[in-house]
GUVOZA-952140 format. One line per 2 residues: number of its first residue (from 1); for each residue x negated, y, z negated of C-alpha. Coordinates in Angstrom, 2 decimals, always signed. Example, Ala and Ser with C-alpha at 12.3 -4.5 7.8 and 13.67 -1.06 7.14 Angstrom:
% GUVOZA-952140
1) -12.30,-4.50,-7.80 ~ -13.67,-1.06,-7.14;
This chain:
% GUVOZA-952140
1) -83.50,+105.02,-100.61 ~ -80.88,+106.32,-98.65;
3) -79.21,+109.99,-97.74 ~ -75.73,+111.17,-97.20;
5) -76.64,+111.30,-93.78 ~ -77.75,+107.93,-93.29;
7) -76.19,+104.60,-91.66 ~ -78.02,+102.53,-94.71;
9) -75.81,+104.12,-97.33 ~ -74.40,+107.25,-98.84;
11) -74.58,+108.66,-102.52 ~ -71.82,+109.82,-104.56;
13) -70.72,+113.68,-104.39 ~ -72.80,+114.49,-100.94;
15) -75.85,+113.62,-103.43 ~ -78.43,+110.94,-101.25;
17) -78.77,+107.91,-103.67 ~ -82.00,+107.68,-105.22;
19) -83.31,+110.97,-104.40 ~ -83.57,+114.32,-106.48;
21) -83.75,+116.75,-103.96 ~ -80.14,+116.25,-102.21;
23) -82.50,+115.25,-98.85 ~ -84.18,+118.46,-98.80;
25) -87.39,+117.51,-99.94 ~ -90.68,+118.81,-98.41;
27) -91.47,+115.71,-97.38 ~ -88.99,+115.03,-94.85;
29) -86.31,+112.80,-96.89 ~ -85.03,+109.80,-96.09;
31) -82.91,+110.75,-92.82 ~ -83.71,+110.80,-89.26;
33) -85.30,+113.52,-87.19 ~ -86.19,+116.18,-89.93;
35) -87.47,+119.05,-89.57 ~ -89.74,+120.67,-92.00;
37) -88.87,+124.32,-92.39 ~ -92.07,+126.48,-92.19;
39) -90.51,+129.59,-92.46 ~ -88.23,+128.92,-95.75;
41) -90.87,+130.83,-98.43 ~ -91.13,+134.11,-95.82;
43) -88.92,+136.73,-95.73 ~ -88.27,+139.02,-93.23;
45) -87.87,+142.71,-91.96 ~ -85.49,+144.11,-94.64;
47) -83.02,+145.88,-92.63 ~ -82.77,+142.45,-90.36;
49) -79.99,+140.36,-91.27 ~ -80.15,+136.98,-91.90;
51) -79.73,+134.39,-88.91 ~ -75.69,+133.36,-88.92;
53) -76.10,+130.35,-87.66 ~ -76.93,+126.96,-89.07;
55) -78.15,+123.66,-87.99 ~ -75.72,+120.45,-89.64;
57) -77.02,+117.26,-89.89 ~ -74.28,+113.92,-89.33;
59) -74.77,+110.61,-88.93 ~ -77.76,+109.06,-87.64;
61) -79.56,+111.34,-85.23 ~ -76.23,+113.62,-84.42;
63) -77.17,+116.93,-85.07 ~ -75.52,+120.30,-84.52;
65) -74.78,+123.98,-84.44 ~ -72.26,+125.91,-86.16;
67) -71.86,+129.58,-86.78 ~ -71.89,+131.13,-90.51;
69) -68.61,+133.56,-89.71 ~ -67.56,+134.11,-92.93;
71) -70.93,+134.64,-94.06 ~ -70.93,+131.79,-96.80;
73) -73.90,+131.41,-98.75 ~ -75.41,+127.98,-97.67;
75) -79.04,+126.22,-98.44 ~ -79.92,+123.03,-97.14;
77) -78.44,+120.38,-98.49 ~ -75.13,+121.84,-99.17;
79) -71.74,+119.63,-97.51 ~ -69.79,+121.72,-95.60;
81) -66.64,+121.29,-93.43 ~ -67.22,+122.27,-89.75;
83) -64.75,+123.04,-86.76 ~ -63.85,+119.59,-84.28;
85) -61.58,+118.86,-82.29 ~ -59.04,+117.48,-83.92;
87) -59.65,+118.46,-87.16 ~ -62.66,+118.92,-89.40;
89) -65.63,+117.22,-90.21 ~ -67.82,+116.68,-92.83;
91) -72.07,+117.32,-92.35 ~ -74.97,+118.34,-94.40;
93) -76.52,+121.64,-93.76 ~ -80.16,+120.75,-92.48;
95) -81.82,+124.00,-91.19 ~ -81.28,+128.04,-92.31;
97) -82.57,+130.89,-91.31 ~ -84.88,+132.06,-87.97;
99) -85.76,+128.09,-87.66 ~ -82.49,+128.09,-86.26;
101) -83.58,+130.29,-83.46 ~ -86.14,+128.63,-82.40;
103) -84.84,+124.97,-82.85 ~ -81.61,+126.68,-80.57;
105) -84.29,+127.57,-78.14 ~ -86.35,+124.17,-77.86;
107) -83.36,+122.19,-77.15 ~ -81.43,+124.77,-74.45;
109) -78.79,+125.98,-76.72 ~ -77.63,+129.75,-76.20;
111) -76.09,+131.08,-79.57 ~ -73.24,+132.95,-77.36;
113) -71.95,+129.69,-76.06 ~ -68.97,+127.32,-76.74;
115) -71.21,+124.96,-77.75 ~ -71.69,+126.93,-80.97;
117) -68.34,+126.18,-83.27 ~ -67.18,+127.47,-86.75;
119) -68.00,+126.91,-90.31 ~ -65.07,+126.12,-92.36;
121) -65.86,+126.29,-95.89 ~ -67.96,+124.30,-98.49;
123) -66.59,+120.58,-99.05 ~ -64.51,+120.25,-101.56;
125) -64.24,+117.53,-103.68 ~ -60.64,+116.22,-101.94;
127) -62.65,+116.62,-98.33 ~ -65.97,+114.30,-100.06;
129) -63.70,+111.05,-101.10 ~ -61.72,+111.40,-97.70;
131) -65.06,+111.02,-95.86 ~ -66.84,+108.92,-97.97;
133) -63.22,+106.47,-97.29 ~ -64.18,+106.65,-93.78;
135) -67.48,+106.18,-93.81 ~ -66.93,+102.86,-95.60;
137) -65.07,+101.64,-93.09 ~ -67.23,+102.04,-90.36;
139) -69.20,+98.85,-90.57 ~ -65.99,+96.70,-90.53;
141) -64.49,+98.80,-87.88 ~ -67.67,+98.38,-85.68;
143) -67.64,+94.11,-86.25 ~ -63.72,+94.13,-85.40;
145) -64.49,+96.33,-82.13 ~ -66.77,+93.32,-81.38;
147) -64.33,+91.18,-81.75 ~ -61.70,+92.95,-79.23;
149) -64.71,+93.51,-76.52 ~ -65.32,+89.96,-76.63;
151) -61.98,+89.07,-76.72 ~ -61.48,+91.19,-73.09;
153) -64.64,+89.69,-71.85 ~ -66.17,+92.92,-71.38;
155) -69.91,+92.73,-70.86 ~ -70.57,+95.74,-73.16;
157) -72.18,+96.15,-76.83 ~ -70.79,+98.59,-79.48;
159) -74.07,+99.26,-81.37 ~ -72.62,+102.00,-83.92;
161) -69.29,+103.74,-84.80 ~ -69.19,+106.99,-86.82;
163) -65.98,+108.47,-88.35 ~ -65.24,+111.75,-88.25;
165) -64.74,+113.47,-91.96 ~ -60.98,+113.73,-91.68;
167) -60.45,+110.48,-91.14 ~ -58.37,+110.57,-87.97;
169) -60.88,+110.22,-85.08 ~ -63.80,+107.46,-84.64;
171) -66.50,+107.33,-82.11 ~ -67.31,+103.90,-80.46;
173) -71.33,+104.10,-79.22 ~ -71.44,+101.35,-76.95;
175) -74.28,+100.03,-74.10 ~ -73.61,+98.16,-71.00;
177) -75.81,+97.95,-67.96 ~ -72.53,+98.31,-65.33;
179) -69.52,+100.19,-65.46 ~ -67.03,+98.71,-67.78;
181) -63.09,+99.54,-67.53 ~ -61.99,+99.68,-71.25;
183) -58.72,+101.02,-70.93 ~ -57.21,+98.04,-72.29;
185) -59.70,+98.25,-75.18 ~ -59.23,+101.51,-76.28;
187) -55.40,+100.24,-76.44 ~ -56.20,+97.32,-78.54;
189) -58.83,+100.03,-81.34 ~ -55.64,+102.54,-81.58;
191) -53.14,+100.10,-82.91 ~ -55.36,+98.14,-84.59;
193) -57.25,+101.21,-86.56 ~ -54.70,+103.89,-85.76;
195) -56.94,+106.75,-85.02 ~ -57.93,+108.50,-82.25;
197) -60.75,+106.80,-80.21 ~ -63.59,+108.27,-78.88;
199) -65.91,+106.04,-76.16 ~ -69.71,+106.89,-75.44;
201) -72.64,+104.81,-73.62 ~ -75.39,+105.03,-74.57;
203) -78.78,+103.50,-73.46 ~ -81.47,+101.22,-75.41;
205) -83.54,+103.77,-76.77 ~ -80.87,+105.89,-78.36;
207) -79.66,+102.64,-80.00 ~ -82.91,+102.33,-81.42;
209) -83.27,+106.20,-82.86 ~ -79.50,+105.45,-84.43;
211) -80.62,+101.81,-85.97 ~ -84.35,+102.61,-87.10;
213) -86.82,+100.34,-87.89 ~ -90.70,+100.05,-87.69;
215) -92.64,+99.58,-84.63 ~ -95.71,+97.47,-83.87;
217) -98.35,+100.45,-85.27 ~ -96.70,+100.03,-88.77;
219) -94.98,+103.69,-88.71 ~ -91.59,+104.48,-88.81;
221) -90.30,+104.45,-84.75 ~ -90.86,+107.89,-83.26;
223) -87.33,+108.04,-81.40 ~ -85.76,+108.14,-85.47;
225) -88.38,+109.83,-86.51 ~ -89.13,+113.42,-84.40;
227) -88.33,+111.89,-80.43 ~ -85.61,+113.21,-78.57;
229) -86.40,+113.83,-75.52 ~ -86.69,+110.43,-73.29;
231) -88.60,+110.44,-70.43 ~ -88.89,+107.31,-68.39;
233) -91.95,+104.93,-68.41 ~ -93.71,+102.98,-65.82;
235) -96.63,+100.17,-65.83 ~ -98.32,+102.19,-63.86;
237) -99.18,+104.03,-67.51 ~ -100.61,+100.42,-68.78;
239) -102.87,+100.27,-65.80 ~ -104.38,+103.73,-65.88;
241) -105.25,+102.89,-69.91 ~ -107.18,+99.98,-68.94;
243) -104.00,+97.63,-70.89 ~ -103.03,+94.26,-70.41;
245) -99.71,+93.74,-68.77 ~ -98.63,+91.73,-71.02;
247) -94.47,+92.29,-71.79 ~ -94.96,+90.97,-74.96;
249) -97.49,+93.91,-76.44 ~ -95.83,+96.72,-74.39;
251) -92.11,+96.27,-75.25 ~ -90.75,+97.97,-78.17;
253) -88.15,+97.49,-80.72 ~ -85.55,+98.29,-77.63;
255) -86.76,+96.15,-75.54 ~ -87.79,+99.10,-73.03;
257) -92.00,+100.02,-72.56 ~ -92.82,+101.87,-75.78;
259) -92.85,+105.52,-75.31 ~ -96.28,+105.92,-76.93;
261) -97.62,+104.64,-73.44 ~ -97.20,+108.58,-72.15;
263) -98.33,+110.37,-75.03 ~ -102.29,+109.74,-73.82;
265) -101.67,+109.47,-70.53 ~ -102.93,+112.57,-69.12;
267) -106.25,+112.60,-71.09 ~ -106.48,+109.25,-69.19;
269) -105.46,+110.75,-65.76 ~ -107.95,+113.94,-66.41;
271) -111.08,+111.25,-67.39 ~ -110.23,+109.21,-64.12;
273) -110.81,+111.94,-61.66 ~ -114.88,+111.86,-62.43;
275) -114.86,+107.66,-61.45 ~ -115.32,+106.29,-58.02;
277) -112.82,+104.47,-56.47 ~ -112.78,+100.63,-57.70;
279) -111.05,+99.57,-54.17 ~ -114.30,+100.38,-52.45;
281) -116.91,+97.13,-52.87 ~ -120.31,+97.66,-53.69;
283) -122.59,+95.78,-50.99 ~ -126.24,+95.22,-51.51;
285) -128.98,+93.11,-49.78 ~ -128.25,+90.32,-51.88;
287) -124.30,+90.26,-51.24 ~ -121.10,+91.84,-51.97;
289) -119.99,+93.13,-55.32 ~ -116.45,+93.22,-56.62;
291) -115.25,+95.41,-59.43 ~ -114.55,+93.85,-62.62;
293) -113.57,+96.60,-65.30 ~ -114.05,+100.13,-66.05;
295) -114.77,+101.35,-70.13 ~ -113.34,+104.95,-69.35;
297) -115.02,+106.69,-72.88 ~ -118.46,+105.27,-72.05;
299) -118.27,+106.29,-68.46 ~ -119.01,+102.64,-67.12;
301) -118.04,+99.76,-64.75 ~ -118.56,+96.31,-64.34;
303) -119.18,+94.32,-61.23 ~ -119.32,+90.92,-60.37;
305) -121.79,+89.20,-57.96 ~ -122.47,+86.06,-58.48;
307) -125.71,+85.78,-55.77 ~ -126.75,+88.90,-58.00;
309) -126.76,+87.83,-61.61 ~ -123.73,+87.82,-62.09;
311) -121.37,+90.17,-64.35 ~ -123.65,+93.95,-64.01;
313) -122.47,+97.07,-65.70 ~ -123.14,+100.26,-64.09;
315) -122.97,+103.89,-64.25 ~ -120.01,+105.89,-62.98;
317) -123.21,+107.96,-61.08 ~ -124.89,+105.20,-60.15;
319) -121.66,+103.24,-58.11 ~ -121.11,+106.87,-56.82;
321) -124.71,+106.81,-55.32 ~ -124.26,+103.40,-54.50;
323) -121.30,+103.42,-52.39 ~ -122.67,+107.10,-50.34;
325) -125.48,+104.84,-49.56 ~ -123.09,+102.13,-48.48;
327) -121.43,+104.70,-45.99 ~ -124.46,+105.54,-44.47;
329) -125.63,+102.33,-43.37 ~ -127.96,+101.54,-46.34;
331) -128.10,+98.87,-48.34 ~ -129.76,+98.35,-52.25;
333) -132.05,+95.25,-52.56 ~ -129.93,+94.54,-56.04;
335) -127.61,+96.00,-58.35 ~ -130.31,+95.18,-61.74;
337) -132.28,+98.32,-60.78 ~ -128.79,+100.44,-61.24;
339) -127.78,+98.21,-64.39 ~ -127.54,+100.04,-67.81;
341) -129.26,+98.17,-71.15 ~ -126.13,+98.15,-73.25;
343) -128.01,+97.18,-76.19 ~ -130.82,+99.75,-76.14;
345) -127.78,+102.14,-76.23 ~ -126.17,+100.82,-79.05;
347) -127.22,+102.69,-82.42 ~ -127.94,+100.30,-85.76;
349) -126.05,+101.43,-88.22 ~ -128.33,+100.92,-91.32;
351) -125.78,+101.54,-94.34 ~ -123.05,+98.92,-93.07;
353) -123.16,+97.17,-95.79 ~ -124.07,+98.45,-98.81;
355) -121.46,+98.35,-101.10 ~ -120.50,+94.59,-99.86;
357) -117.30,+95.80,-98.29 ~ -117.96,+93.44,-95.57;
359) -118.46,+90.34,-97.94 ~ -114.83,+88.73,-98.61;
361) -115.45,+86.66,-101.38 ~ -117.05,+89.77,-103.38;
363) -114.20,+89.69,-105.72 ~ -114.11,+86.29,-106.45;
365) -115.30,+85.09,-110.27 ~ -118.31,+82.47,-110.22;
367) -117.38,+80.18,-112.79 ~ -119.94,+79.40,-115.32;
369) -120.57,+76.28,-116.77 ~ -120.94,+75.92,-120.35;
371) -124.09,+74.43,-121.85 ~ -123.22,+71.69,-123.76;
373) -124.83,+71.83,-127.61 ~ -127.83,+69.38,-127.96;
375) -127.74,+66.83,-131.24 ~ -130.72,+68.30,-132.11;
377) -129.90,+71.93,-132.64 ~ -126.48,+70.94,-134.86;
379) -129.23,+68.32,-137.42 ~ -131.20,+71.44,-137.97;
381) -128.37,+73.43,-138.77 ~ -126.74,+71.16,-141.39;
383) -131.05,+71.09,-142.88 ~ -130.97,+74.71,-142.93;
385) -127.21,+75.34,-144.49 ~ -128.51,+72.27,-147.04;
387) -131.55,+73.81,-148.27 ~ -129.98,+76.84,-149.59;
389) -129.42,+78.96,-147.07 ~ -133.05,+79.77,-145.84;
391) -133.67,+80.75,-142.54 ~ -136.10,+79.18,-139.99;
393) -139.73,+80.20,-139.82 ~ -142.16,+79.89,-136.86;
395) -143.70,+76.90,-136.58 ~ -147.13,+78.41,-137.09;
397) -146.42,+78.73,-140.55 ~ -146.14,+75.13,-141.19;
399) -149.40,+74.53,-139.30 ~ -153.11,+74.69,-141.05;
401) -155.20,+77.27,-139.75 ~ -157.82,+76.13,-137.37;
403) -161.43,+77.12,-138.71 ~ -164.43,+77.44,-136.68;
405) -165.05,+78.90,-133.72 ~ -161.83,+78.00,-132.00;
407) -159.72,+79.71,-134.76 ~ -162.11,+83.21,-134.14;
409) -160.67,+82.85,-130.74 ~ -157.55,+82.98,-131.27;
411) -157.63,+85.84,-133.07 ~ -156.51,+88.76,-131.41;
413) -159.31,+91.64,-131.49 ~ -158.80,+95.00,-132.45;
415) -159.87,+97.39,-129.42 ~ -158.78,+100.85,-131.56;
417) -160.63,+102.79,-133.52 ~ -158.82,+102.13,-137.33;
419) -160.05,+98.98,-138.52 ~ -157.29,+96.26,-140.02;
421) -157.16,+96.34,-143.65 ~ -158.28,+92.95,-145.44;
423) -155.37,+90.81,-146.72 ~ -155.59,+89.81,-150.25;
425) -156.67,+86.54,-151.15 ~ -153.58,+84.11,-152.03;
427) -153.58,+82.00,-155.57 ~ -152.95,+78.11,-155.34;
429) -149.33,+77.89,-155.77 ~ -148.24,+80.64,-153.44;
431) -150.06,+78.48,-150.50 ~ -148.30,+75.54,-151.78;
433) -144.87,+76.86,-151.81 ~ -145.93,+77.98,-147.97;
435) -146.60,+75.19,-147.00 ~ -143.50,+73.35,-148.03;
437) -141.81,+76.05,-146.58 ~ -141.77,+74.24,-143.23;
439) -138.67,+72.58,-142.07 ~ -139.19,+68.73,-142.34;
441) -137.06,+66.21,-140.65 ~ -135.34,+63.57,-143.07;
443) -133.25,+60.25,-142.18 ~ -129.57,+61.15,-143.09;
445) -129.15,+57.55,-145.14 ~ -132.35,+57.94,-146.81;
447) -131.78,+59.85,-150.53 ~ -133.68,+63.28,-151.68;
449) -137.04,+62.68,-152.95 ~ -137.18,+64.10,-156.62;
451) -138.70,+67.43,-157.01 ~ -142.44,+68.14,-158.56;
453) -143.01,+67.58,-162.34 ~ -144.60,+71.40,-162.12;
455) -141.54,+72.74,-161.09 ~ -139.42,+70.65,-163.45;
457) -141.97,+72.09,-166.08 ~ -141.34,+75.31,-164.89;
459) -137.59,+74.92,-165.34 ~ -138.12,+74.25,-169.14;
């Protein structure tokens, strides 16, 4: 998705492409440095007047103030063309309203000033194809200003180029770490674009807020995002958090130390006061103890002796008692009496793993094997469908009934109080038909024997 405002692309009409909310969604939008207006749904003292000037959002991170003098109607999101110098230019209308105010106040901006210029009108549609024109052009413009620096042999980079709306003036962002003479240059861009050329260095973070991109955390870089103000870094940051210094981990997309090195540094710097000095060694009966590291939330240090056991952790108290001793003349037989259990401390945490969200392979299918059918279920099927569709009866059907005492065992006795009614007394034939009831296993190549003459008899 990209805005109207944006290097990535522009819609069509002042409209950002792929958005419904012409950038002004609550959200933030798609462009750089937004600013969510708070104090849009609340109105103020009626006899006040509404704040005349407006905030106007370019290119990038280029934002601005301009002055509402003919009293124009505007909401965010509206194009309008401001005062410059030549000219006109082309912007979105980011902030209304007492927002202004304080946004004017946060960044040093008195309303009275020069800095302040005029709104022109609302873009028209002639203005809106001019500068969409020029703002097509600006990406071969920037690789043919390239060309020419290189050309010179001017150690410099042009990192962007932004046109104004009019079409008649350009601005050539560039970084260098010296001072470059680009007279000649500035020759070679007016006859070869034939505009007006504007040069201005920059440095490596304000390339970075104009390009975007995402940093190492996974969030969108906090100089395009809401950073403007850059104030300089130092390792010395790295060391107070207890951080490698590894150049690798603490660069950023600029190359620079990442900003977000200072945002925690002073609830570092206010925790530090509490610990004893890690200079000072720690000197016992046994030998001399060297520091090793500090865990600043759990209030503990590490030092090393290896006539002592080796690696001991200790409390910030404890080295602070330690080393008053030491400064008196007195000496500890060994650092184990001072030592903290670390894993008496630790707590167990008995639900970690309930659900199995620690188990990787808890989505994975077990695949089943399939059972193949024995021979001798798929014979008695074929008996069963042959013999007229009967189903199968338990086995103890088929079986005579065992007399005697062992049969009065197995019968099951009757511990309740309603007695089991007698079963009537089956004829002859019923018990024969029972009995051949029983499923009876026959070769396959063998024939049928013939039925019964009785049943035959029957028949007739």
């Amino acid at each position: 998705m990209s805005c109207n405002g944006c290097s990535t692309g522009r819609g069509d009409y002042g409209v950002p492409a792929g958005c419904g909310s012409n950038g002004s969604c609550g959200t933030g939008g798609c462009n750089k440095l937004n600013v969510f207006d708070w104090l849009s749904g609340v109105s103020g003292p009626a006899n006040q007047e509404k704040f005349d000037i407006v905030e106007v959002r370019f290119k990038n991170d280029r934002k601005a103030f301009y002055r509402n003098v003919d009293k124009i109607p505007l909401t965010v999101g509206d194009l309008i063309a401001t005062e410059a110098s030549p000219g006109h230019d082309i912007g979105t209308v980011s902030i209304t309203g007492e927002l202004v105010r304080l946004q004017m106040i946060k960044k040093g901006v008195d309303k009275d000033s020069d800095q302040v210029k005029k709104v022109y009108r609302l873009a028209r549609e002639n203005d809106i194809t001019k500068w969409e024109e020029a703002s097509s052009l600006e990406k071969p413009t920037m690789m043919r200003a390239r060309e020419h620096a290189e050309s010179l042999g001017l150690d410099m980079k042009i990192g962007d180029v932004e046109y104004q709306g009019d079409k008649t003036k350009a601005t050539f962002y560039y970084i260098a770490d010296k001072r470059v003479d680009f007279r000649q240059l500035i020759k070679k861009y007016a006859e070869d674009f034939k505009i007006r050329v504007e040069m201005r260095q920059i440095g490596a973070r304000q390339e970075a807020s104009k390009i975007g991109g995402i940093g190492a955390c996974g969030r969108e870089l906090c100089c395009a995002s809401w950073l403007t103000d850059f104030k300089s870094v130092t390792t010395n940051a790295a060391r107070y958090q207890q951080l490698s210094l590894n150049p690798q981990k603490l660069a950023g997309q600029c190359g620079k130390l990442k900003c977000c090195l200072n945002f925690e540094l002073d609830s570092y710097m206010d925790a530090l006061k509490d610990f004893p000095s890690t200079n000072k060694k720690l000197k016992t009966a046994n030998g001399t103890a060297n520091h090793f590291k500090t865990d600043i939330f759990k209030g503990l240090l590490w030092y090393f002796n290896p006539e002592d056991g080796g690696i001991i952790s200790l409390d910030k108290d404890a080295v602070k008692e330690i080393i008053e001793m030491n400064e008196k003349g007195e000496f500890p037989e060994s650092l184990k009496h001072y030592s903290v259990d670390l894993e008496a401390n630790t707590k167990k945490v008995d639900y970690e793993n309930v659900v199995g969200q620690d188990d990787l392979t808890r989505f994975d299918s077990k695949l089943k094997k399939k059972k193949k059918p024995s021979k001798n279920r798929n014979k008695n099927k074929k008996q069963n469908a042959g013999g007229g569709g009967k189903a199968p009866q338990n086995k103890s059907q088929g079986k005579p009934q065992q007399k005697g005492k062992e049969g009065a065992k197995n019968k099951p006795k009757n511990t309740g109080g309603n007695k089991p009614k007698p079963q009537a007394k089956q004829s002859g034939e019923s018990k024969k038909q029972e009995g051949n009831k029983g499923p009876k296993k026959r070769p396959q190549n063998r024939k049928p024997k013939p039925q019964n003459k009785e049943n035959k008899g029957d028949k007739e």
